[in-house]
VEXDREN-2710 file (C-alpha; in Angstrom, 1 decimal):
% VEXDREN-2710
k/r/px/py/pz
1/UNK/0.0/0.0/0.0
2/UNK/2.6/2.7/0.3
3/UNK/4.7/1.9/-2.6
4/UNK/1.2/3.2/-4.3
5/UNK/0.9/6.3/-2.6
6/UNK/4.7/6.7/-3.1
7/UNK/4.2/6.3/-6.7
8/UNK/0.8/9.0/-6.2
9/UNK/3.4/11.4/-4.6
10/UNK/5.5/11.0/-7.9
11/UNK/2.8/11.6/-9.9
12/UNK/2.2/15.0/-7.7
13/UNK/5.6/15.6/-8.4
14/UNK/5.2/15.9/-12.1
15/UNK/2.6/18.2/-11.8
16/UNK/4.4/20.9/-9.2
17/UNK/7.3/20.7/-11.4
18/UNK/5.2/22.2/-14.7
19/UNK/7.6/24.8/-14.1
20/UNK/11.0/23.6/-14.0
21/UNK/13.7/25.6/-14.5
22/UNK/16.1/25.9/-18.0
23/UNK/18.6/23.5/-16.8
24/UNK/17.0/21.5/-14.5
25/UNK/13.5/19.0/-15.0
26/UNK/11.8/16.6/-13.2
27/UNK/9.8/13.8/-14.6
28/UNK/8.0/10.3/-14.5
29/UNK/10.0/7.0/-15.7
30/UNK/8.3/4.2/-16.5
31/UNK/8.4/0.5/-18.1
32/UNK/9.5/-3.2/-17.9
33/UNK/12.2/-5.7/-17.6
34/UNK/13.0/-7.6/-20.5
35/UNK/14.9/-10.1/-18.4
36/UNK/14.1/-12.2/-15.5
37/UNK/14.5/-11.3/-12.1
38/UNK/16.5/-14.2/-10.9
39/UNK/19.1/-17.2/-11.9
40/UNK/16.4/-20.2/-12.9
41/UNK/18.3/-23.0/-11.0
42/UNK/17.8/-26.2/-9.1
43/UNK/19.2/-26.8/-5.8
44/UNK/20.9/-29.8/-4.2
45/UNK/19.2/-33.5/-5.0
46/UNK/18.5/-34.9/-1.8
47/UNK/17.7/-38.8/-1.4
48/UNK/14.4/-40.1/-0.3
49/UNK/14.5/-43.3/0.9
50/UNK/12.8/-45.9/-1.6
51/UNK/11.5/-43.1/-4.3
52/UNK/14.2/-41.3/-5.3
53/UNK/16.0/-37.7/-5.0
54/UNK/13.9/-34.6/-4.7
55/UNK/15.4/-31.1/-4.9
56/UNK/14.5/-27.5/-5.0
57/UNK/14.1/-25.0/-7.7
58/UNK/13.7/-21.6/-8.4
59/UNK/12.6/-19.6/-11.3
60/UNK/11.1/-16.2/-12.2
61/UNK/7.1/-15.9/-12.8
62/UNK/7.1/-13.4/-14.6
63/UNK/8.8/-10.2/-15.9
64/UNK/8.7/-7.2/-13.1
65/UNK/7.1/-3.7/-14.1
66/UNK/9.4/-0.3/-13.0
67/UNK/8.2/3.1/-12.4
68/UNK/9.6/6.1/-10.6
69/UNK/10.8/9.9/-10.7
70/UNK/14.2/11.3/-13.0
71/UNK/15.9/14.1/-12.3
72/UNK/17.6/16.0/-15.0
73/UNK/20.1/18.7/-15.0
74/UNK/21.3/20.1/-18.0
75/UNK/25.0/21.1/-18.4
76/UNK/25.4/22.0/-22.0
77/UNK/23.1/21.5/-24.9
78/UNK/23.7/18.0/-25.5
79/UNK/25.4/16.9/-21.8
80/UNK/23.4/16.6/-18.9
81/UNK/23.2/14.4/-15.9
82/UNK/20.2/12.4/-14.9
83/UNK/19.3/10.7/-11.6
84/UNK/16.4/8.4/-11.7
85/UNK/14.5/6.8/-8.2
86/UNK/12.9/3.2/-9.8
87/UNK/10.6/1.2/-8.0
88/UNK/10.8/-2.7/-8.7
89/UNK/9.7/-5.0/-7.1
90/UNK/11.8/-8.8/-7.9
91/UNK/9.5/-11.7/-8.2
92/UNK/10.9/-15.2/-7.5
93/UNK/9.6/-17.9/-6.6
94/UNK/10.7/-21.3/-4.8
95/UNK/9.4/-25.1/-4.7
96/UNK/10.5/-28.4/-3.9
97/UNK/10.6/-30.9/-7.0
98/UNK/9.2/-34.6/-5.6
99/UNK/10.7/-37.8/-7.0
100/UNK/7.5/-38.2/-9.2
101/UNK/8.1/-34.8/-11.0
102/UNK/5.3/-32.6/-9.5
103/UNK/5.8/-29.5/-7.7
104/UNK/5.1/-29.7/-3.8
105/UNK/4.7/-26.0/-1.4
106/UNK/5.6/-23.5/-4.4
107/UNK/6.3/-20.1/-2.3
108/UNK/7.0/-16.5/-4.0
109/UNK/10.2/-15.1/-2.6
110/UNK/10.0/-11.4/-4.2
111/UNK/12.1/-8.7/-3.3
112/UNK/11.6/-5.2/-2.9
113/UNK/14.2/-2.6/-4.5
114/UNK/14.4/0.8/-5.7
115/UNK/17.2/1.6/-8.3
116/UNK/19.2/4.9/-8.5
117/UNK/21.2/4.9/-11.8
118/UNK/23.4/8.2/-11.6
119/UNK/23.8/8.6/-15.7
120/UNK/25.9/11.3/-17.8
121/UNK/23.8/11.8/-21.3
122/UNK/25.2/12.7/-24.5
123/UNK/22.6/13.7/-27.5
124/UNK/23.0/13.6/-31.0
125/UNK/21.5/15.6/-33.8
126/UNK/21.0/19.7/-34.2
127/UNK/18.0/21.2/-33.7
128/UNK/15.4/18.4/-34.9
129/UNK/12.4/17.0/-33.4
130/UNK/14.0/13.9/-33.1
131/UNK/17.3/13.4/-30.8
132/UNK/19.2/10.5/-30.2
133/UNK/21.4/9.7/-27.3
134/UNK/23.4/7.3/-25.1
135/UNK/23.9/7.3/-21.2
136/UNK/26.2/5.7/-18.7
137/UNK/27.3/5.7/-15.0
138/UNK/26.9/4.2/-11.9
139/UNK/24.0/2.3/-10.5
140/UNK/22.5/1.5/-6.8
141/UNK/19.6/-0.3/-4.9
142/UNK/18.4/-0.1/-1.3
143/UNK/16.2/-3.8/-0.7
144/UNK/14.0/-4.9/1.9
145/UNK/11.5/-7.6/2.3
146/UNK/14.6/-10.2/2.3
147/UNK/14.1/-13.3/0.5
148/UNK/16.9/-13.4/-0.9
149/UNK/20.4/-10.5/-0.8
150/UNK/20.7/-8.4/-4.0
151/UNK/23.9/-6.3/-3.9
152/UNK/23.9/-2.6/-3.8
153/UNK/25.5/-1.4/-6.7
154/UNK/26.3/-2.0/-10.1
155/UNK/26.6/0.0/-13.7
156/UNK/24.4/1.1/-16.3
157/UNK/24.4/2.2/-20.0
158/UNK/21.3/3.3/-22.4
159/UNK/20.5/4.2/-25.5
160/UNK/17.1/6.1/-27.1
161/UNK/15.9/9.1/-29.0
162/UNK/14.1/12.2/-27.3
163/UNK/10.8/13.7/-29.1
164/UNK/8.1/16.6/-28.4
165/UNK/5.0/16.6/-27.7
166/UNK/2.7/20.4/-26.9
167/UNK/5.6/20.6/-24.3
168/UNK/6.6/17.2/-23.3
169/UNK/9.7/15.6/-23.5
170/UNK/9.2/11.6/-24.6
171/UNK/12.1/9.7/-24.5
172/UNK/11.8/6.0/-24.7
173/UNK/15.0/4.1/-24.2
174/UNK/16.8/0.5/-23.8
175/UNK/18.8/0.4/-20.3
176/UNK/21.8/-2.2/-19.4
177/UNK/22.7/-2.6/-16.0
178/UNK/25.1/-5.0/-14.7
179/UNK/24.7/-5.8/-10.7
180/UNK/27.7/-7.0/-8.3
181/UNK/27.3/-10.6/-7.2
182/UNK/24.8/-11.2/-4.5
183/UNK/25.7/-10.9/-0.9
184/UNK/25.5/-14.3/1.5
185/UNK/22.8/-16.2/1.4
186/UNK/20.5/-19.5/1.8
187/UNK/22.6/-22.3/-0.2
188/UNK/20.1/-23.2/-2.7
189/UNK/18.2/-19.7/-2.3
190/UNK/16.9/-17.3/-5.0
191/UNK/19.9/-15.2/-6.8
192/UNK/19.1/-12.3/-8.6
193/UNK/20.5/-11.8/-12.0
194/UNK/23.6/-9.6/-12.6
195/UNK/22.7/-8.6/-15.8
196/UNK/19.4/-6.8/-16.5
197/UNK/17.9/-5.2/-19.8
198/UNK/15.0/-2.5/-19.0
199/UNK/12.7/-1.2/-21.8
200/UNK/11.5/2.2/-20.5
201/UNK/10.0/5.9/-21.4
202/UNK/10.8/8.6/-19.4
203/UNK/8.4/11.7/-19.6
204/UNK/9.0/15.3/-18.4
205/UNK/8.2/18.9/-19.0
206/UNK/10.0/21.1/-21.7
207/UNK/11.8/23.3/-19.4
208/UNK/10.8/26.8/-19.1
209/UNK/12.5/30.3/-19.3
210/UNK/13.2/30.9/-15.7
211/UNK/15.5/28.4/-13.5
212/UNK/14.2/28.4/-10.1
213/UNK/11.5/25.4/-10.0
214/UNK/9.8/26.4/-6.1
215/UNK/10.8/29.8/-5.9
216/UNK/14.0/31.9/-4.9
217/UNK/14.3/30.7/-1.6
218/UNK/13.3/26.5/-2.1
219/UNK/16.1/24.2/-3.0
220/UNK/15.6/20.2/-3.7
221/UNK/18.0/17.9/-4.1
222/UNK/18.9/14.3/-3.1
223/UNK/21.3/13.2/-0.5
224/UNK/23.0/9.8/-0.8
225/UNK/25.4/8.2/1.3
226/UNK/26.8/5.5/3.7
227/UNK/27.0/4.2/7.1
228/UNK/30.1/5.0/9.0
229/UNK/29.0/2.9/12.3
230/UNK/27.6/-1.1/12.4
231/UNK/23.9/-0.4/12.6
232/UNK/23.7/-3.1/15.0
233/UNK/25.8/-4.3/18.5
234/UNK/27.8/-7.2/18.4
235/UNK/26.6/-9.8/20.8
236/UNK/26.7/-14.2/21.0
237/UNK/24.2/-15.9/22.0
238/UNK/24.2/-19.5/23.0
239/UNK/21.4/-21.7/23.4
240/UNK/20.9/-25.7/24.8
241/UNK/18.4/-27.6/22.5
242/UNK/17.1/-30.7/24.3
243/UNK/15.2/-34.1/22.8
244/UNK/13.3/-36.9/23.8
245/UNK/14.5/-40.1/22.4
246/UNK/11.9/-43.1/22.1
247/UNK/13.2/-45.0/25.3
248/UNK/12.6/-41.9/27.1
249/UNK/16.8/-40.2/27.2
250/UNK/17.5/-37.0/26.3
251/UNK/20.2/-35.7/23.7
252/UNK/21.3/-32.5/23.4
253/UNK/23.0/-29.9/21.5
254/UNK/24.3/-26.3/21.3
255/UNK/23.3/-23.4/19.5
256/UNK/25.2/-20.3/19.2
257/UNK/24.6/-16.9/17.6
258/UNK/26.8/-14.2/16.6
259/UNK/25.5/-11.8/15.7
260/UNK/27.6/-8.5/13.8
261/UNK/26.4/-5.1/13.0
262/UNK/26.9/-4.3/9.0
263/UNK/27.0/-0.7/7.4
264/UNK/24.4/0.0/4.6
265/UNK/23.8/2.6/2.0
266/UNK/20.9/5.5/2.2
267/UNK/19.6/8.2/0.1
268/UNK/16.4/10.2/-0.7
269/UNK/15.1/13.3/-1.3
270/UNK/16.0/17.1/0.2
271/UNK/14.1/20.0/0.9
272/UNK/15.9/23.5/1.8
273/UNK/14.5/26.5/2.4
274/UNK/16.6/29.8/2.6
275/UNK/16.3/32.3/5.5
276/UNK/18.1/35.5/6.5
277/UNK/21.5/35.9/7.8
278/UNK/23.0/32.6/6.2
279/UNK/20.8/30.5/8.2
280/UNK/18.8/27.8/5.8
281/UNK/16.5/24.8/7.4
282/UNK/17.1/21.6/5.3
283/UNK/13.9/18.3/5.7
284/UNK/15.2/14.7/4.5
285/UNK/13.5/12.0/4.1
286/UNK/16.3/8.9/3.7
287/UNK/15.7/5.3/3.4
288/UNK/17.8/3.2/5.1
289/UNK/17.9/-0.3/5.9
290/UNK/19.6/-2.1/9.4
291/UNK/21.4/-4.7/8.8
292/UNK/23.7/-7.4/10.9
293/UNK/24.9/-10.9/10.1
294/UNK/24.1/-13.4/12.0
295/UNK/26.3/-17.0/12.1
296/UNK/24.8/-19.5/13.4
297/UNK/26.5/-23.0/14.7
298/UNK/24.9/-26.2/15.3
299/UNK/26.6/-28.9/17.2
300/UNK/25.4/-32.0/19.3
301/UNK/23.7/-35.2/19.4
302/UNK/20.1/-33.5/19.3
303/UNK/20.8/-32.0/16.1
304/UNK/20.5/-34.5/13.3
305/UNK/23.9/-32.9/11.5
306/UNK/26.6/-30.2/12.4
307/UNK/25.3/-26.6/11.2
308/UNK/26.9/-23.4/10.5
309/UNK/25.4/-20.7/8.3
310/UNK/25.7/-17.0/7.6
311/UNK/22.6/-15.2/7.3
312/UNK/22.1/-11.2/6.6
313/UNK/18.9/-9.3/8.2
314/UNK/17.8/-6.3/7.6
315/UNK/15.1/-3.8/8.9
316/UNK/13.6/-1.1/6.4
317/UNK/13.3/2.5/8.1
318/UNK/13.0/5.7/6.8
319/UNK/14.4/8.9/8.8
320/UNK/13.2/12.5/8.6
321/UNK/15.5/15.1/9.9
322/UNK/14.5/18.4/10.3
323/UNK/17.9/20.3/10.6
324/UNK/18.7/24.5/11.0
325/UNK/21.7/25.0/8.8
326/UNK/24.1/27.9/9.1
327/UNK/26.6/28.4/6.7
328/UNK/30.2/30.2/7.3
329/UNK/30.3/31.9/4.9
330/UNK/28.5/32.8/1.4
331/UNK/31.3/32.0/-1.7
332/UNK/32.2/29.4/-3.9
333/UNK/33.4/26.9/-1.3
334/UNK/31.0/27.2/2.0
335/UNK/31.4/25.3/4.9
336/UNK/28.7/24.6/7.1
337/UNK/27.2/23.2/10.2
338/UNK/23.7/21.7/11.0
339/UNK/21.6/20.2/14.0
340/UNK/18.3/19.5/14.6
341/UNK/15.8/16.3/16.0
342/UNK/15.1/14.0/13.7
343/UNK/12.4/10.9/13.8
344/UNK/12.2/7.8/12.0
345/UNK/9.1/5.8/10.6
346/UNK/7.5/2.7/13.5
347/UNK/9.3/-0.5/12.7
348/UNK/9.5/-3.1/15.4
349/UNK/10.3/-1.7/19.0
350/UNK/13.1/0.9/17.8
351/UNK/12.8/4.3/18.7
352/UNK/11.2/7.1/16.8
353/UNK/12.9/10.1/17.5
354/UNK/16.4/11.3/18.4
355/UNK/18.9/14.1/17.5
356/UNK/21.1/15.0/14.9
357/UNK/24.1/16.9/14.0
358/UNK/26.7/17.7/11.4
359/UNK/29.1/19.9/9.4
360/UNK/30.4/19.6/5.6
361/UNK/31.5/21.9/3.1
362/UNK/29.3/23.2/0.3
363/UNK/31.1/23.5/-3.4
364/UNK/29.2/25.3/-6.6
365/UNK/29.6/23.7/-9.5
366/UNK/27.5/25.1/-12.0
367/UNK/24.0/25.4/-11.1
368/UNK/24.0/22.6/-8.6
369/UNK/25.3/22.8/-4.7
370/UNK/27.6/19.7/-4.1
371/UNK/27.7/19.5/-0.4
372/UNK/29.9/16.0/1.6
373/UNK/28.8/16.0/5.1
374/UNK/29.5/14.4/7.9
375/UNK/26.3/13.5/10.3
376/UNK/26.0/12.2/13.8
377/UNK/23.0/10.9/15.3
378/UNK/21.8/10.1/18.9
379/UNK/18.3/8.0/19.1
380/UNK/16.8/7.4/22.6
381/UNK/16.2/4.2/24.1
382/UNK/14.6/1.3/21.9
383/UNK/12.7/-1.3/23.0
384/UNK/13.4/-5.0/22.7
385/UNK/14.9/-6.1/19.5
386/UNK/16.7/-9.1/18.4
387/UNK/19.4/-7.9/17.2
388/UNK/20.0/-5.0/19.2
389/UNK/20.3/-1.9/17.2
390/UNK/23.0/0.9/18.2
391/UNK/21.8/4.3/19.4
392/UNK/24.9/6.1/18.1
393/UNK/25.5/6.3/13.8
394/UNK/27.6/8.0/12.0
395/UNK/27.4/8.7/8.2
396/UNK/28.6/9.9/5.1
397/UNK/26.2/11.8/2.9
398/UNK/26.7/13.3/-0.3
399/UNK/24.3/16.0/-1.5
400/UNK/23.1/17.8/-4.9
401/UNK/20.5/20.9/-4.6
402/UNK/19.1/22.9/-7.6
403/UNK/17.3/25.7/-7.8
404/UNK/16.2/28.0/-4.9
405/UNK/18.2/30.7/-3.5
406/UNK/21.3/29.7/-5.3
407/UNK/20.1/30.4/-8.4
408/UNK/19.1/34.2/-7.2
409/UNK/22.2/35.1/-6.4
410/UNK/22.7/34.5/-2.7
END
């Protein structure tokens, strides 16, 4: 239900941003994967006593359907820089093949990702209605809903041709993107594919004359980054497992859990509105998963073999800071300092609100604000969790703003 409205707020979006500035759009982008989700493989046969060997398999259902918002800044007449936010959802799913053949307790295993491709554009051709171009750059994914471990980044190229339409901009295109190998997990568990083809049309509003999209004092932007701290604290757990044997004895094994804090990627969307005497207030909204590893280790007569497995968790939050920014001083290069509470979507027993603070450096270049920052952040108490989440991060953000009070001359 909310990728929906998330998708409705896109669509709100497009319509706010009628009037984007001359080097700078926002649109929809929209389409299909022409290639499955994940590998189609069988697992390990296993022998069933007197009927044969049964095994599992996994296979994509279907081809997945992408949507989501593209960002566009114009550098010369033919270069720009687009950065897309794509919702898609991977569909899997999982059974166990019987000896006879059949399929026995088919279950889906989807996971849900968004894609941010960060592209350079080149186009082709003069003046005409008609424009050709290629694109290329890096690509990255949050995921949640873990069936199975995607990985985070890979690289993308494209190719299509821009038209017009009573001041549209239609641009169907042909993505490539190759992903890194999956992270750790299940043995004969879904795999996404590394290499994915993406039939697509983007759609966005002919810029306009002027180059300030809310206003003279509004900046947006996105903010991506990484984890600094292990989102979670290291702990090992150990556990007895008892069994009841027929004539009544027990047997018994061990368990033990360790349990290790990882460091994930976020990013999302900036607001910044400009007020006197250098002073700005800055509202994010970043998605960022929690994330540990967990090994566990079986031993003992109650277990029927010896175990040991990695596993990765994760927990999906999103977290809103609303942070007063002032800035040293008002050139070129601008360093800068910023604090404020900040509060994080309900998930689980963790804690909803906390403080933040930080400092970075803000660098024109062109029309857009590049801005690394450091930012700390204390939460108050969480409830019970398993694992248990830290209260103190750290990260490393990197953020691009258009438009507002830096195109006005501040």
């Amino acid at each position: 239900m909310r990728h929906t409205a998330f998708i409705a707020i896109l669509l709100l979006f497009t319509s706010v941003f009628r009037l984007s500035g001359q080097t700078f759009s926002v649109g929809l982008i929209a389409g299909g994967a022409l290639t499955d989700a994940v590998q189609n493989k069988n697992g390990q046969p296993v022998d069933v006593p007197g009927l044969g060997q049964s095994y599992t398999t996994t296979w994509s259902p279907s081809k997945d359907w992408i949507a989501g918002l593209m960002l566009e800044f114009r550098l010369r007449s033919r270069l720009s820089v687009e950065v897309d936010g794509i919702y898609r959802d991977l569909h899997a799913n999982q059974a166990e093949v019987v000896p006879n053949g059949t399929l026995n307790s088919v279950s889906p295993a989807h996971v849900i990702t968004w894609e941010i491709p960060m592209l350079a554009k080149y186009r082709f051709g003069g003046e005409g209605r008609v424009k050709p171009f290629l694109e290329a750059g890096p690509a990255f994914r949050t995921t949640g809903n873990l069936n199975f471990y995607p990985s985070h980044y890979g690289a993308a190229v494209g190719a299509g041709f821009e038209t017009y339409w009573r001041g549209y901009r239609i641009a169907p295109l042909v993505r490539y993107t190759y992903w890194a190998r999956d992270g750790l997990s299940y043995a004969d568990g879904p795999r996404s594919q590394q290499n994915q083809v993406e039939l697509m049309v983007g759609i966005s509003r002919v810029p306009e004359p002027h180059r300030s999209p809310l206003g003279s004092h509004v900046a947006i932007g996105v903010l991506a980054g990484w984890g600094l701290t292990a989102e979670a604290r290291p702990s090992t757990e150990s556990y007895q497992i008892n069994q009841i044997t027929g004539s009544g004895s027990f047997l018994t094994s061990e368990e033990t859990d360790v349990t290790t804090g990882l460091k994930s990627a976020l990013i999302g969307p900036a607001l910044e509105v400009s007020l006197p005497r250098r002073f700005s207030v800055e509202l994010d909204a970043l998605h960022r998963p929690l994330r540990d590893r967990q090994m566990i280790t079986v031993v003992g007569a109650a277990a029927p073999f010896s175990f040991s497995g990695n596993f990765t968790n994760s927990t999906t939050t999103w977290e809103f800071p609303v942070l007063a920014k002032y800035r040293l001083r008002r050139r070129r290069v601008n360093p800068f300092v910023e604090g404020g509470p900040t509060v994080r979507r309900p998930v689980q027993t963790l804690s909803t609100y906390g403080v933040s603070a930080g400092g970075g450096v803000e660098i024109r270049w062109w029309a857009v604000d590049v801005a690394p920052t450091i930012r700390f952040s204390r939460w108050a108490a969480n409830g019970f969790t398993v694992p248990q989440y830290s209260r103190n991060e750290a990260v490393f953000l990197l953020g691009f703003m258009f438009g507002g009070p830096r195109e006005a001359g501040r």
